[in-house]
ZAVEX-64844 format. One record per residue (C-alpha): x, y, z; residue in one letter. Coordinates in nm, 3 decimals. Layout:
N
px | py | pz | r
X | Y | Z | A
...
//
This chain:
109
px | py | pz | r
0.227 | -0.005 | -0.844 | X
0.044 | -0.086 | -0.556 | X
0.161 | -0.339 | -0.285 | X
-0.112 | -0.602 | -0.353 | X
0.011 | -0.595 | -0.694 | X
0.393 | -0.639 | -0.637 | X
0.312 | -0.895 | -0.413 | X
0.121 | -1.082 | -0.688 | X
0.397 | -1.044 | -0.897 | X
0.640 | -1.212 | -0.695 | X
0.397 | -1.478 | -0.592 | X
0.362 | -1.602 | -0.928 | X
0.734 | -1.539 | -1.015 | X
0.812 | -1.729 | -0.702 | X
0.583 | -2.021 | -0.759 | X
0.624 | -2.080 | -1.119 | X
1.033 | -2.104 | -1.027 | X
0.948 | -2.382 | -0.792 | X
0.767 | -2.522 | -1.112 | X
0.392 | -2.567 | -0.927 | X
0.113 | -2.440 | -1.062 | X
-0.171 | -2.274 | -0.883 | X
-0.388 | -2.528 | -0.816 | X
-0.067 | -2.749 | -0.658 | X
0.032 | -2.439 | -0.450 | X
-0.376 | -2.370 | -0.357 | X
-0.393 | -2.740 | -0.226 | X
-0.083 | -2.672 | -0.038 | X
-0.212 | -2.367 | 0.137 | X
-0.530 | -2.482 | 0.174 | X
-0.682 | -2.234 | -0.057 | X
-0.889 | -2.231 | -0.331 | X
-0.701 | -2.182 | -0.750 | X
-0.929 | -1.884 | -0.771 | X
-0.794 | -1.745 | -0.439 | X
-0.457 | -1.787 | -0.513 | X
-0.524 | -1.629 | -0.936 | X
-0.645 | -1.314 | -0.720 | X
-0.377 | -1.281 | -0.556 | X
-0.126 | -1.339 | -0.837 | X
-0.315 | -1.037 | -1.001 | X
-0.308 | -0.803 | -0.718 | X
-0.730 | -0.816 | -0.676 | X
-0.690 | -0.971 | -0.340 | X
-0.468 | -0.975 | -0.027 | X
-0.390 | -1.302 | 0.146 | X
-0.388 | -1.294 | 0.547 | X
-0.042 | -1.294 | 0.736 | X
-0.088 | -1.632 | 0.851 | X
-0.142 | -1.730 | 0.432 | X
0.188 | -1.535 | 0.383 | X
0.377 | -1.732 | 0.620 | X
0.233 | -2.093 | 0.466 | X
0.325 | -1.951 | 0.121 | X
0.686 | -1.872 | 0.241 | X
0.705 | -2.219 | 0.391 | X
0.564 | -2.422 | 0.070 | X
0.809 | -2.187 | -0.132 | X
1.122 | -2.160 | 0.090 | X
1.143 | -1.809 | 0.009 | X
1.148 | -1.535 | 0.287 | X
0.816 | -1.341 | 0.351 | X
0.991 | -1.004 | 0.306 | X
1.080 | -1.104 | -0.093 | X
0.685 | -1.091 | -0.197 | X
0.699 | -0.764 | -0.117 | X
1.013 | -0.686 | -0.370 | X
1.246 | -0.625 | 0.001 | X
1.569 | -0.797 | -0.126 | X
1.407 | -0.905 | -0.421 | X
1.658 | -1.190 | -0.596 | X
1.485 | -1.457 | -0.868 | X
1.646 | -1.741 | -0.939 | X
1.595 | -2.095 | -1.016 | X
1.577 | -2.340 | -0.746 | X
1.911 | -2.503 | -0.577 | X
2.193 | -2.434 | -0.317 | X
2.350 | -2.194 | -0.597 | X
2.047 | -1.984 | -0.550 | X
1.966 | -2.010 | -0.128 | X
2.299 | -1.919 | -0.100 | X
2.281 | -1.605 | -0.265 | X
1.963 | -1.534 | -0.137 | X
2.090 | -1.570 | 0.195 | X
2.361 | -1.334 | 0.162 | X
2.127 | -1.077 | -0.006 | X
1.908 | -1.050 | 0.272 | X
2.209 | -1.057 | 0.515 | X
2.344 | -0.739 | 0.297 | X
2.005 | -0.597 | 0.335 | X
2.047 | -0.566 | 0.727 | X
2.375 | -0.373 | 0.664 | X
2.442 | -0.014 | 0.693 | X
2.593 | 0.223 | 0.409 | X
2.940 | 0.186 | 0.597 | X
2.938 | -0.207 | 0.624 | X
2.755 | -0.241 | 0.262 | X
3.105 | -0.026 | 0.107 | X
3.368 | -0.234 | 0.312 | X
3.201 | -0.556 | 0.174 | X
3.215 | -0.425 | -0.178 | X
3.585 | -0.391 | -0.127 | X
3.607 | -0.727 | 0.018 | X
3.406 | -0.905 | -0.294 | X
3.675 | -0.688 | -0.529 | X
3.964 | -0.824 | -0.354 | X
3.832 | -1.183 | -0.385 | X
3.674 | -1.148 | -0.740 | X
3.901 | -0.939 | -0.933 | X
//
């Protein structure tokens, strides 16, 4: 799959779990729905500084359109919380990434 395409992907994913549809998100970006439909199927590829209004309008980190610490989930603190810590356990190494495992256990279980 190529990375214009998983970028799409999340894009739409993304802005249909904020519940805006592409003309609402176009307006917001200052693009046009067409623009925006092209790049929710992969045919274009929006500029950096596009990426970092899209991130803004949809609170989600620019690394997530490109499935890096990819988590879904419907809008609220529930979900920027675990967001946050998913993209905090993405900066860990193997090492750290196993002692917090054990340290979720303890706590869970």
């Amino acid at each position: 799959m190529s990375l214009a395409v998983v970028f799409g992907t999340n894009l739409r994913n993304f802005r249909k779990a904020r519940s805006l549809t592409q003309a609402e998100l176009a307006e917001q970006v200052s693009l046009s729905t067409e623009m925006i439909s092209k790049i929710e199927r992969g045919v274009a590829a929006p500029s950096f500084s596009t990426i970092e209004k899209i991130s803004e309008i949809l609170d989600v980190p620019e690394v997530y359109f490109f499935g890096i610490g990819l988590v879904i989930a419907a809008d609220g603190d529930r979900s920027r919380i675990i967001s946050k810590i998913n993209t905090r356990m993405s900066r860990l190494s193997e090492e750290q990434l196993v002692r917090i495992d054990k340290m979720i256990k303890a706590v869970v279980d």
